[in-house]
N, C-alpha and C positions, 0 to 999 in steps of 0.2 A: 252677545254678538260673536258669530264664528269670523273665522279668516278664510278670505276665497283665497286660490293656488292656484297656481296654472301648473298642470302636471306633463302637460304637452303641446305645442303647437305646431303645424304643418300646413302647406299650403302646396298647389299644383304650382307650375311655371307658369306663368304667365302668355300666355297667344297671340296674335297678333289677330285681331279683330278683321278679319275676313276671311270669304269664302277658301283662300289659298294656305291660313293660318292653318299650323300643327294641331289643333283642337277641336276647329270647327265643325267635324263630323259627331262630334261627340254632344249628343245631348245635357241641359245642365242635370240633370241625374246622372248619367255615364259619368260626368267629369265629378262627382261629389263622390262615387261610390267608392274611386279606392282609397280616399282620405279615408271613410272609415273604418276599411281594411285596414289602412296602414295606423290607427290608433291602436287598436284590438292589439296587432300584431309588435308596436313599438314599445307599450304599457300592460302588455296581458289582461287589456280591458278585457269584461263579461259584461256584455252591453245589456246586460240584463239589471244589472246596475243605476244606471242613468236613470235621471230623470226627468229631463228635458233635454230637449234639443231646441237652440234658438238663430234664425237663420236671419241676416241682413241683405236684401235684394230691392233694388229699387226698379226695374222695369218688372215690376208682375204680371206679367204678359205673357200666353199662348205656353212655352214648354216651362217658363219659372213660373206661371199662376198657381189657382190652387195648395197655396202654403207648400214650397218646397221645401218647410224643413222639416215635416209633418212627413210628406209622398219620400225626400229623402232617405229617414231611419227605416221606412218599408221597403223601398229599393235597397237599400241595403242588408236585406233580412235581419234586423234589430226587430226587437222585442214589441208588441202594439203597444205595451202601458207605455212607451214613451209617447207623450204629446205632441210635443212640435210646434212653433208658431214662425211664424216668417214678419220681419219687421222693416222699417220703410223712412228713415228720417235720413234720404236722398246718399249725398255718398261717404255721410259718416255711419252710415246703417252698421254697416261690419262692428264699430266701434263702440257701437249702441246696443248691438248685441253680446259685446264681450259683459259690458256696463249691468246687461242686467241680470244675464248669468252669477255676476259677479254679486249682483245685491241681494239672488236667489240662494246662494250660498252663506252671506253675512247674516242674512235675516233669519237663520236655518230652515228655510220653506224647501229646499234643498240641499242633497251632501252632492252630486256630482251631475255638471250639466254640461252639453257639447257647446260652439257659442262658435261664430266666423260669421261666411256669406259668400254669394255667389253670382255671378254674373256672367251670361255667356252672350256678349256684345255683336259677335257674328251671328247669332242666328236671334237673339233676341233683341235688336237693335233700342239704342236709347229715342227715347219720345214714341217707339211704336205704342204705347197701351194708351196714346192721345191724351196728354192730361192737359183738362181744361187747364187750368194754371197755366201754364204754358204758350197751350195752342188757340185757347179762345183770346184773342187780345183785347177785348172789353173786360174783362172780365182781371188778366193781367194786370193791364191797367189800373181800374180800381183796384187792387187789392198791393198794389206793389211787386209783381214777381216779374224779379228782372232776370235775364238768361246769364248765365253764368260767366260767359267769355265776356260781356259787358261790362260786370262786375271787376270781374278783372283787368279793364281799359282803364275802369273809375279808377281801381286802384293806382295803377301805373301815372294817372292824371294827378293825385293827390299826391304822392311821393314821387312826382318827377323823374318816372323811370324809362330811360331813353330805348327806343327800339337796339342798339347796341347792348346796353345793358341788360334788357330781354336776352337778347340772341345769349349773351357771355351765360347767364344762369343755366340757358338751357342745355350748352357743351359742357358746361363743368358735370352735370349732371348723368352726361352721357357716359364723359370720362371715368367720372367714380365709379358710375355703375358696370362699366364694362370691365373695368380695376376688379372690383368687386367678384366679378364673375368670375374672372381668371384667375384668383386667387382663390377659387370656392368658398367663399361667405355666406351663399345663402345657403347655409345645411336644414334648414326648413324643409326646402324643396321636395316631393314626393315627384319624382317621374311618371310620366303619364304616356301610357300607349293608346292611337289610333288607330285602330284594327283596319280603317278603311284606305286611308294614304299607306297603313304599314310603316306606320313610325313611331318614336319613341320622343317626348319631350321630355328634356332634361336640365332645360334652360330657360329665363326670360325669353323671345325670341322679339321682342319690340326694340329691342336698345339696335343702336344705328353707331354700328362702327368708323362710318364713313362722315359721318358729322363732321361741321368746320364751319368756324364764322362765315364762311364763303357761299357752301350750301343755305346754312341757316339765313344768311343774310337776303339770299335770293327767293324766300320764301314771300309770299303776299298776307298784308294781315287778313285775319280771318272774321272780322267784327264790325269792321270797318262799313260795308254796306248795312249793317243790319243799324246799325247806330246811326247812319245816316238815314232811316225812315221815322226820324222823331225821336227816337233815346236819349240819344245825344244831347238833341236841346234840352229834353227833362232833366238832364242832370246835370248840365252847364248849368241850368237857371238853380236849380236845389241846393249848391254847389260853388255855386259863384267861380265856375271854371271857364277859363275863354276859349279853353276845346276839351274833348277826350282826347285822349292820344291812344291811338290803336297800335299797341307795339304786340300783339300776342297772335303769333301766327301758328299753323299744326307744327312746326318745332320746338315753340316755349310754349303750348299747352299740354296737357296730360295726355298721353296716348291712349286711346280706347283699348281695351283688350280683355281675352276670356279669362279669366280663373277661376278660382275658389279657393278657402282657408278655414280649418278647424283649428278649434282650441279646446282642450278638455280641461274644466277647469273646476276644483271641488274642495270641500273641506280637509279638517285631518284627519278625517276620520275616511273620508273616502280612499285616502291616500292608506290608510291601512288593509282595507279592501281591494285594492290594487295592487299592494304592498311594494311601493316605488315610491321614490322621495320627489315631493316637488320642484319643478324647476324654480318657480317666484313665485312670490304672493303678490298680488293686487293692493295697494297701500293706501290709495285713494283716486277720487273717479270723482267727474264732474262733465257738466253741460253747458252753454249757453248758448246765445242770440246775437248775435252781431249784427250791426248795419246791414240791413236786406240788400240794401241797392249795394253794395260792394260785396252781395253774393257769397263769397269764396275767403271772405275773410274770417269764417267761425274759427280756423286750427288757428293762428293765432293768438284770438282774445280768451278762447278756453287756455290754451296753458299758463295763462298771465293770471285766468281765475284760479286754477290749479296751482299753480305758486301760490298765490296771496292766500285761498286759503288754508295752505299748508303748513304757512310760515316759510315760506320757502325761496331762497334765491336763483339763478341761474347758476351759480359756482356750489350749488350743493348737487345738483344734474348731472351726473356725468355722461348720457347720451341725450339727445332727443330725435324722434322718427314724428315731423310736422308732414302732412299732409299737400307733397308738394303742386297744390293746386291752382297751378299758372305761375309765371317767373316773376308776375307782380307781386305775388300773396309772398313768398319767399324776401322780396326787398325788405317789404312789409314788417315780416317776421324778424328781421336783422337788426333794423331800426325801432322796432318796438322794444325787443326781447333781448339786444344785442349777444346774441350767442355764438360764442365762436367758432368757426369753422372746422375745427375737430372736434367739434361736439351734434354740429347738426346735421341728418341724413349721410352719414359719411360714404354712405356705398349707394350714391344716389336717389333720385326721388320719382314720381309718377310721370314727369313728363319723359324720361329715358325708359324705365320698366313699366311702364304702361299701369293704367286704374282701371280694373273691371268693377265697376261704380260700388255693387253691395261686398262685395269682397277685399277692397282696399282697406278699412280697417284691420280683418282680421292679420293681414298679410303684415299691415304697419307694425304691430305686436308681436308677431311672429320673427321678423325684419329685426328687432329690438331687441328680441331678448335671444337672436341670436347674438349679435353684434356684443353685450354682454357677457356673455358667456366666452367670446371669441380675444376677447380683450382683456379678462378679466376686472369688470367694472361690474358695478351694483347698481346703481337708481337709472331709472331712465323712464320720460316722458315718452307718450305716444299718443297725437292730436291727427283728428281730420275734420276737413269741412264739409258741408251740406249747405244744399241749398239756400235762398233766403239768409242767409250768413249763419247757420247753423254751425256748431262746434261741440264736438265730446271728447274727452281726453281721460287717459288713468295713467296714473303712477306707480310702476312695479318694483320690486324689491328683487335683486338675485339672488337666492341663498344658497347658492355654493359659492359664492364670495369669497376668496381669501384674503386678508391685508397683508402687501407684501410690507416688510421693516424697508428702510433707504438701506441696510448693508447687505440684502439679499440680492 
């Protein structure tokens, strides 16, 4: 068994999902191509090297169809022998592809594989490629797929969590993250120019400086009608709930938005092929299944399976980047996991810097082991959820680590 590495990771800023966003002129190939410029040129990649590329997108639709991670390394003028495959388990995808990059390299079926994801929200819009699941309601129905913001009322219904309480998660969130930005945290980031606006993104641009219980409070919930055409009762009666409580409005939901995030991640032998030293190793990786009908609650119950089978505490963590998907899923996470608030998301979460659905894993990682690096800390979790209650998570190690002594 070899050891996978993560030798680099980068990601675009993130966009704000419309037509007026800093990104949205840019096709999802325009916006993937200078990530792999900026690998080559960050790690003296020879992409002739690689042997796969593994890409997480969940709307496969019109300019992401056709395996973009495949049409990606050719837009990129990379090598043909690289393969490519594009992968789809909703919006822990990104994380699903670090996961199996990561098991292409342990297994040694590979020494060095690209691994992220991509979502461009404004021109590829979520539910455009019509998935039955979704949009057929007989069929929904039968099979249990409940929409997401739903899931996340459940939640906030089982944990008693008060539309103030929403509101408060979702300012704090803003707060750090715009902290975060002012202090340049995310060195991740690759700047991204727009040739057609003639601009340069160099930032998040979803985070909302103007946030205040005030705003957020005068929002209207966002779920509210849809749960009142029958959900609601299903899940009062499944449930034994005397309501849902719809506190999740577009201020404590995830913001829609464009990005993407590469991670080049490989043996050690790759690493001598490069000849650059890894930033972390991947330590361990896992999956599961959560409660369908509470949707959004996979980041969660995956890190509680990634502790457990690790042996592992919360006081051995010293970050976690959870998948902040809705201000319920976050109570959830506190009251489960009880992690302390300098340990979790510290430079915010999805609903201030925005989720472009298949790309939000890579970026969590990416997020993670900057924060690591920036702090000087070693282990850190990083979980997201997927639909149906989906959850993947890995566990990375820093190995430029130093221990300070207490008299340093």
């Amino acid at each position: 068994m070899k050891t996978a590495y993560i030798y680099d990771a980068i990601r675009t800023p993130r966009g704000i999902a419309k037509e007026s966003g800093s990104l949205h002129d840019l096709t999802p190939l325009d916006l993937l191509a200078p990530l792999y410029k900026a690998l080559e040129q960050r790690t003296g990649l020879n992409p002739k090297n690689v042997d796969d590329a593994i890409l997480g997108c969940v709307t496969q639709h019109g300019e992401q169809a056709g395996n973009i991670a495949k049409t990606s390394v050719m837009n990129a003028g990379w090598p043909a022998s690289i393969p490519g495959i594009t992968v789809n388990r909703y919006c822990s995808s990104g994380m699903d592809a670090i996961q199996l990059a990561a098991m292409k390299i342990i297994s040694g079926v590979d020494d060095l594989v690209i691994a992220g994801g991509i979502e461009m929200m404004s021109r590829v819009p979520m539910m455009s490629d019509n998935p039955a699941p979704f949009t057929d309601i007989p069929l929904a129905t039968k099979i249990g797929m409940m929409p997401m913001g739903i899931g996340a009322d459940l939640i906030a219904s089982q944990y008693a969590v008060s539309r103030q309480q929403a509101d408060e998660i979702a300012l704090a969130s803003q707060k750090k993250a715009i902290q975060a930005q002012e202090e340049g945290r995310f060195s991740s980031i690759i700047p991204i120019h727009n040739p057609v606006k003639d601009i340069t993104l160099e930032h998040d641009e979803v985070t909302r400086a103007d946030s205040s219980m005030e705003t957020l409070s005068a929002l209207k919930p966002s779920f509210q009608k849809m749960g009142a055409m029958g959900l609601d009762d299903v899940l009062k009666k499944a449930y034994k709930l005397d309501a849902i409580n719809h506190v999740h409005t577009p201020g404590s939901s995830p913001a829609m938005a464009d990005g993407a995030a590469l991670l080049l991640i490989g043996s050690e032998e790759a690493g001598r092929l490069l000849n650059q030293q890894p930033r972390a190793k991947i330590t361990a990786l896992t999956n599961i299944n959560d409660d369908q009908n509470t949707v959004v609650s996979g980041c969660v119950a995956v890190t509680k399976k990634l502790l457990n089978k690790q042996g592992l505490s919360v006081s051995d963590i010293d970050l976690f980047e959870i998948h902040e998907a809705f201000a319920a899923t976050m109570v959830k996470c506190q009251k489960d996991l009880e992690i302390p608030a300098n340990k979790l998301n510290v430079n915010g979460g999805c609903i201030a810097l925005g989720h472009p659905l298949g790309a939000t894993g890579g970026i969590l990682a990416g997020t993670l082991l900057d924060e690591l690096e920036r702090q000087n800390l070693r282990y850190g979790i990083a979980a997201s959820s997927g639909a149906a209650g989906a959850g993947s998570a890995i566990l990375i190690e820093r190995l430029s680590f130093e221990e300070k002594s207490d008299n340093k």
